[in-house]
C-alpha positions, 0 to 999 in steps of 0.5 A: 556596107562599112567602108571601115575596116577591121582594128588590127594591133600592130607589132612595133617591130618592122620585121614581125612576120605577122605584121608583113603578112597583114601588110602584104595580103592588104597590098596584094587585095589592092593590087589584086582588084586594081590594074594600075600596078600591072607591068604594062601600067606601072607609073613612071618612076620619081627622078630620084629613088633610095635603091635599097636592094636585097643584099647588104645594109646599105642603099644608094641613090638611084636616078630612073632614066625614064623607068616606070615600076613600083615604089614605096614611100616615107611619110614622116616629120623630120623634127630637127634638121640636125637628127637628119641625114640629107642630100646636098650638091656636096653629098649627091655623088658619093650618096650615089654610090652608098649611103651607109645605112647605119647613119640613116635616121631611126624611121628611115632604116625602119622604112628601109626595112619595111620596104625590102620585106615587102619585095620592093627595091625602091624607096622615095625619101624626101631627105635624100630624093631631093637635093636639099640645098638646090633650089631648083631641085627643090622647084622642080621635085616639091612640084611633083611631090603629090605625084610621087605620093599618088603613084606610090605602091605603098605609103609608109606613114610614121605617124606616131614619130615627131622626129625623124630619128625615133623610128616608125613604130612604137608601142 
């Protein structure tokens, strides 16, 4: 029995019909013939998530209190710290209220969009999930990283991007 699958080709648009729908026939098999994401055994939720909603463009920085549910997650090189939009002790209110999806990098909008055609209304994006300039934030939440990924829904990997402002798919 082969444990590799099928090559598909992939649109370069997040929002190809065809390519959500291959996503999410891959995603219900998964969930279909694994228990873990039932209602009753859903993980418990990373301290910080980007809410992205269904509605308007904008997302927001949401703080579980204690929530369990399901999550995507952004796999992605930063490239230059000046590409990149992050959170800081001076951002993290305002963040909270809005984070104006216009000034998001290329690969998180991408991500963002992906997220919402999925069905999903979280998204764990390193940048922005962690208080970037506090270093026991940082302590805390870099310790709980593999976690976060573990029990992720869903991992978006941007593997074809250096930076964080090219986008999360190319031809």
């Amino acid at each position: 029995m082969s444990t590799v699958g099928t090559c598909r080709e992939i649109s370069t648009n997040p929002s190809n019909p065809e390519c959500l729908h291959f996503i999410r026939s891959c995603l219900a098999e998964c969930s279909d013939n694994h228990r873990c994401f039932e209602p009753t055994n859903c993980p418990r939720l990373p301290r910080r998530l980007l809410h992205i909603g269904r509605q308007n463009n904008d997302v927001s920085l949401h703080e579980p209190a204690d929530e369990h549910g399901v999550y995507a997650i952004l796999s992605y090189c930063w490239g230059p710290t000046l590409d990149n939009l992050k959170t800081t002790l001076a951002t993290l209110e305002s963040f909270e209220k809005t984070i104006p999806y216009a000034k998001l990098p290329k690969t998180v909008q991408d991500a963002v969009v992906i997220t919402r055609k999925l069905g999903l209304q979280y998204l764990w994006v390193d940048a922005l999930c962690i208080i970037q300039d506090s270093h026991s934030d940082w302590e805390v939440e870099a310790s709980k990283m593999g976690g976060y990924y573990e029990n992720a829904f869903v991992t978006i990997a941007a593997t074809s991007s250096e930076r964080a402002a090219e986008g999360l798919l190319k031809d």
